[in-house]
N, C-alpha and C positions, 0 to 999 in steps of 0.2 A: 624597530619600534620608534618611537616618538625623540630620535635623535640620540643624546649621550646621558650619562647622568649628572651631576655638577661639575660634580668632580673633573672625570673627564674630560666634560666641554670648557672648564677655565684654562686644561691643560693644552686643550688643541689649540682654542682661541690666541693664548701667546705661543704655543708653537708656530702657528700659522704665520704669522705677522714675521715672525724672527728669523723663520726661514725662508723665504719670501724677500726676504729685507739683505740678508745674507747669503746664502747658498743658492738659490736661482738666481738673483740679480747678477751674482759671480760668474753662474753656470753663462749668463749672457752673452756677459763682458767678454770672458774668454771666447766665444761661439763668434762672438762678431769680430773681434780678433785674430781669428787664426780662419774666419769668410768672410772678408770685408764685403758688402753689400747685399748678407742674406737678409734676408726679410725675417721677423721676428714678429709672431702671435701671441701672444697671450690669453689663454681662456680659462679659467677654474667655475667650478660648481661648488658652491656653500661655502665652506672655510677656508678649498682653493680659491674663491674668489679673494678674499681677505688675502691668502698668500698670493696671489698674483697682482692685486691691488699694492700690498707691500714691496712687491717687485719693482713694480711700476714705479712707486715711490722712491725708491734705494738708485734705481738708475736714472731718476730724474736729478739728484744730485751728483752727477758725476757726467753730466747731458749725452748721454745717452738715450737715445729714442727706439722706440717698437712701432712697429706696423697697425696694429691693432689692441687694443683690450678687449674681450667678451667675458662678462660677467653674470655665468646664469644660478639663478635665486642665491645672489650672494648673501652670504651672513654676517653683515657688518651692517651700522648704522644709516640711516636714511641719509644722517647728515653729514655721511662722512667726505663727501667733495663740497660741503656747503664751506661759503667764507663768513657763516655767520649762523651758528646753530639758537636762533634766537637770545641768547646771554651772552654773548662776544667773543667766541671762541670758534675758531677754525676746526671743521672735520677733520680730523687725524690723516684722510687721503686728499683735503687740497691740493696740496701742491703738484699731486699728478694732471689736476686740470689748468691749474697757473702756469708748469711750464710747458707745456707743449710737448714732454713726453713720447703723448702719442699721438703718430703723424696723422696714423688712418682713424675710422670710426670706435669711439666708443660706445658701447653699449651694454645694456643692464636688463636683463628680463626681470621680471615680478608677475605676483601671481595674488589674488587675494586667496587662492585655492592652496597657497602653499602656508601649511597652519603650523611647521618647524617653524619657518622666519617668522612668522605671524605672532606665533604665541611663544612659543618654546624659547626662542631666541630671545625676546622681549622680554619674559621673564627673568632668564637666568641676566641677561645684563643689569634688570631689576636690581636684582638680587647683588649682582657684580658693583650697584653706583655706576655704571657704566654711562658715557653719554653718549587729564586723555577724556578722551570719549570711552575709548576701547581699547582693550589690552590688542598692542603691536599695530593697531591700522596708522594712519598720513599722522593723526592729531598725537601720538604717544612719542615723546621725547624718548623712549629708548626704542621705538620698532627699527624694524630689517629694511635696507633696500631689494633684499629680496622678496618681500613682500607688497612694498609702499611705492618700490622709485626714488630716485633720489629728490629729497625733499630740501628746502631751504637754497637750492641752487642754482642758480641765472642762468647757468649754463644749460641747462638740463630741459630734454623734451621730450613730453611722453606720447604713445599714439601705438596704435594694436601690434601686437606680430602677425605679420602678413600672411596667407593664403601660398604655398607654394605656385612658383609665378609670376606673384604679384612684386614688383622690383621696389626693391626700398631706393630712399631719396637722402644719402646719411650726411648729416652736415659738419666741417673738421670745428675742431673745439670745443662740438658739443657733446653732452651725455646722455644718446641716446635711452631711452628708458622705452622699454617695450613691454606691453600687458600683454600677459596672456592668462587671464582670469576668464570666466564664464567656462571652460574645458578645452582652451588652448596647453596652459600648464596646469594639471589634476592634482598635483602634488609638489612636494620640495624635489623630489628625485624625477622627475617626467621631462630632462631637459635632453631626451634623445629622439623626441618624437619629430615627425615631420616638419612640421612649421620652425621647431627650434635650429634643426638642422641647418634649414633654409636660412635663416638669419644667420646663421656663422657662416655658411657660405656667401652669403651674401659680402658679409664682413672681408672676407678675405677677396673676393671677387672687386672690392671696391678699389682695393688696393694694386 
């Protein structure tokens, strides 16, 4: 159905972040301790993205670095790598862009087609006080980077998901932000299709 009900979704929401923040960043630590020099991905879909974003974060204070982040139709805030969510307040995942984190490409698919992050998401943070034209699109203070792209962010640049083939060009420090709206991505759950695939391999291949 159309995601979780409130309940549920406030309860995933900080589970995600916590364990993510906690218990994968651990699982890391120890991984690249006992391999020195394996290479470490990070990718979640929806509320993994928020836990692997939390990840990201938890081992940026401890400097530790990963290979990559892939982030598809994440459920967290548009502004959450911004340093400045319009009222003066940093995105809750800055700091994964300030410190350098991560070595290889970041990246973030969106979809206007995904109408969880679009609406659902939007709303219940609504509802949350969480931090328009239109419920969830670029202008709404509380929409999805899984919907939007990351919004408010210097660092950040958006441009299609490519055509199997077609080589991306991924630039370090940036948040790559990839559309695939028009029936690249149909839905919130559609991040296995062709094009999407290609993009994480791609990601990995860059590295």
């Amino acid at each position: 159905g159309q995601f979780l009900n409130l309940t549920t979704w406030y309860l995933m929401k900080n589970r995600s972040g916590a364990v993510g923040a906690a218990g994968v960043a651990q699982a890391v630590r120890d991984l690249t301790a006992a391999r020195p020099g394996i290479r470490v991905h990070l990718v979640g879909h929806s509320l993994g993205g928020r836990l692997m974003a939390g990840c990201a974060k938890s081992l940026a204070e401890t400097h530790h670095r990963v290979e990559s982040l892939t982030l598809l139709e994440a459920a967290f805030s548009h502004y959450g790598f911004s340093p400045n969510n319009g009222k003066g307040v940093a995105g809750f995942f800055r700091e994964v862009v300030e410190s350098g984190v991560v070595a290889g490409p970041l990246i973030a698919t969106f979809s206007a087609q995904d109408t969880v992050v679009g609406r659902v998401y939007a709303v219940a943070s609504r509802l949350a006080g969480d931090s328009v034209q239109e419920i969830g699109d670029a202008n709404d203070a509380y929409g999805g980077i899984g919907r939007n792209g990351a919004q408010k962010t210097p660092e950040a640049e958006s441009g299609p998901l490519h055509a199997v083939g077609n080589p991306y060009q991924f630039h370090p420090a940036k948040v790559e932000c990839l559309d695939g709206s028009g029936g690249l991505i149909r839905d919130h759950g559609d991040v296995t299709n062709a094009t999407v695939t290609y993009a994480f391999a791609s990601v990995i291949e860059a590295t």
